[in-house]
PLY file of the C-alpha trace (Angstrom):
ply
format ascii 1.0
element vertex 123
property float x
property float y
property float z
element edge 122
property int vertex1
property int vertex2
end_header
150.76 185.02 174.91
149.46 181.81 174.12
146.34 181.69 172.04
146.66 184.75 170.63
147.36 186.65 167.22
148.77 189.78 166.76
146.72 191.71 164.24
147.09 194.84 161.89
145.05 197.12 164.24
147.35 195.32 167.07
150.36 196.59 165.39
148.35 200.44 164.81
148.22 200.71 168.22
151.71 199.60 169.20
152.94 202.24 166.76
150.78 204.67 168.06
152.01 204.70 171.73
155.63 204.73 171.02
155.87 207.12 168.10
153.09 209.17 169.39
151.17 210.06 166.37
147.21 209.33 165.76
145.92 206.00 165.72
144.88 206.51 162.08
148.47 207.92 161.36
149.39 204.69 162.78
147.34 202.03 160.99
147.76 203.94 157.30
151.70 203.60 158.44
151.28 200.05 159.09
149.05 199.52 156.04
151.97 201.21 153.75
154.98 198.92 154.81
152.92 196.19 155.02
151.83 197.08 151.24
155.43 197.59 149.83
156.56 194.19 151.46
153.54 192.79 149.53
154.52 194.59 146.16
158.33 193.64 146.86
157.18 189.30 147.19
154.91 190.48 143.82
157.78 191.46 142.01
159.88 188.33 143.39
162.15 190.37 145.37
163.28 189.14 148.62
162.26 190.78 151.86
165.39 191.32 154.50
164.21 192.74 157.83
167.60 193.15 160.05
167.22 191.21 163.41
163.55 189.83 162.51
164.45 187.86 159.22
163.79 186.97 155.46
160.58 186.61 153.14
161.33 185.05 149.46
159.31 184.00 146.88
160.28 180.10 146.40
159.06 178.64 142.87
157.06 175.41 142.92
157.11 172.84 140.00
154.83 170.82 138.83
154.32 167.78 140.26
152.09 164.60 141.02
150.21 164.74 143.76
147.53 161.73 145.20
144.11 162.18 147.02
144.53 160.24 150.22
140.82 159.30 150.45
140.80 157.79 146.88
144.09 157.03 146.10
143.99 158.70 142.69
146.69 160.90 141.48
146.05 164.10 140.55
148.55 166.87 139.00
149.53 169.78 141.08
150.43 172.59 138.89
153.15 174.89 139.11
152.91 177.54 141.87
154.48 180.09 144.09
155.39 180.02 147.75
156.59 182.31 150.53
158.57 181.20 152.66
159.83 182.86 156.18
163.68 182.36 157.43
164.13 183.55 161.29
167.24 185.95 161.81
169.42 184.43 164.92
168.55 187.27 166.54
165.13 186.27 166.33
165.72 182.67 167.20
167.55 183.69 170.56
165.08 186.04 171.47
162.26 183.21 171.20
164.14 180.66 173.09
164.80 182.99 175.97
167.86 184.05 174.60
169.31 180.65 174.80
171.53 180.43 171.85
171.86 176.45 170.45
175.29 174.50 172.01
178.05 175.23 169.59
179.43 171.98 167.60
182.50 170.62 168.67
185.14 169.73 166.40
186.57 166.17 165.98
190.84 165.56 166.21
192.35 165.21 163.31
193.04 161.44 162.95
190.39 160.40 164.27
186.79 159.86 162.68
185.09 160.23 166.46
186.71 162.85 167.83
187.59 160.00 170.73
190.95 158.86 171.67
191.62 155.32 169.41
193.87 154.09 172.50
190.75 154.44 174.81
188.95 152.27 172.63
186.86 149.16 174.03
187.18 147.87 170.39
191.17 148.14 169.91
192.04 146.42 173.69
0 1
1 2
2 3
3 4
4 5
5 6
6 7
7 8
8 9
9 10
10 11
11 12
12 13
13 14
14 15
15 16
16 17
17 18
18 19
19 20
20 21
21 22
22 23
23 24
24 25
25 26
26 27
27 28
28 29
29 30
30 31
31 32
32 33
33 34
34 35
35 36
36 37
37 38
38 39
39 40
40 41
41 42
42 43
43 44
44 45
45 46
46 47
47 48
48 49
49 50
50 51
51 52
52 53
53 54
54 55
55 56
56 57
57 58
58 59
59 60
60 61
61 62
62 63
63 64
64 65
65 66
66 67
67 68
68 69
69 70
70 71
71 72
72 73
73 74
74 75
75 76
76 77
77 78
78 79
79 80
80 81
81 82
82 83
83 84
84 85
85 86
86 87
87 88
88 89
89 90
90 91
91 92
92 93
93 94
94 95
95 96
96 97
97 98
98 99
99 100
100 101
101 102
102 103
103 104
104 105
105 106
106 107
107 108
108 109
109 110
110 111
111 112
112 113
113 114
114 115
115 116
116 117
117 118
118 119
119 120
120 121
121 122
């Protein structure tokens, strides 16, 4: 699906086919949980969607920014952000359900995890 956006009236119509109910039933359902996620960011509250993941409000200070044509600096004033964090679930299910190569854990005693007897360094 590359090159292409899924939409409000794309998500109307997905809701529509598996719930079964009008298409206009559909997009004012879409419209409403779309609108109280909105109201929820508004109000600063986090957004937690189980297996998808989690919308927050991050706040912005002020800071000194610089024009790269010019060179000039100019002040940025404080602001508000939203930022996205992907579930795992999420994550695996983009990557093909590939989950990323668990860490493996050093021996104690030794700052490589390698054996110091095997060593070039110590022969």
């Amino acid at each position: 699906m590359v090159g292409k956006n899924v939409i409000r009236t794309d998500l109307a119509d997905a809701v529509c086919q598996k719930v079964g109910i009008s298409r206009a039933e559909a997009m004012d359902l879409v419209s409403q949980v779309l609108g109280e996620m909105c109201d929820a960011l508004v109000t600063g509250e986090s957004v937690k969607l189980s297996g998808f993941g989690i919308f927050h409000v991050r706040d912005k200070a002020r800071r000194v920014g610089r024009n790269p044509k010019t060179g000039v600096e100019v002040p940025i004033e404080p602001r508000q952000s939203i930022m996205f964090s992907a579930s795992p679930v999420l994550k695996a299910r983009v990557n093909g359900g590939r989950k990323k190569p668990a860490r493996t854990r050093a021996k104690r005693g030794s700052a490589s995890g390698a054996d110091a007897t095997k060593s070039p360094i110590l022969k």
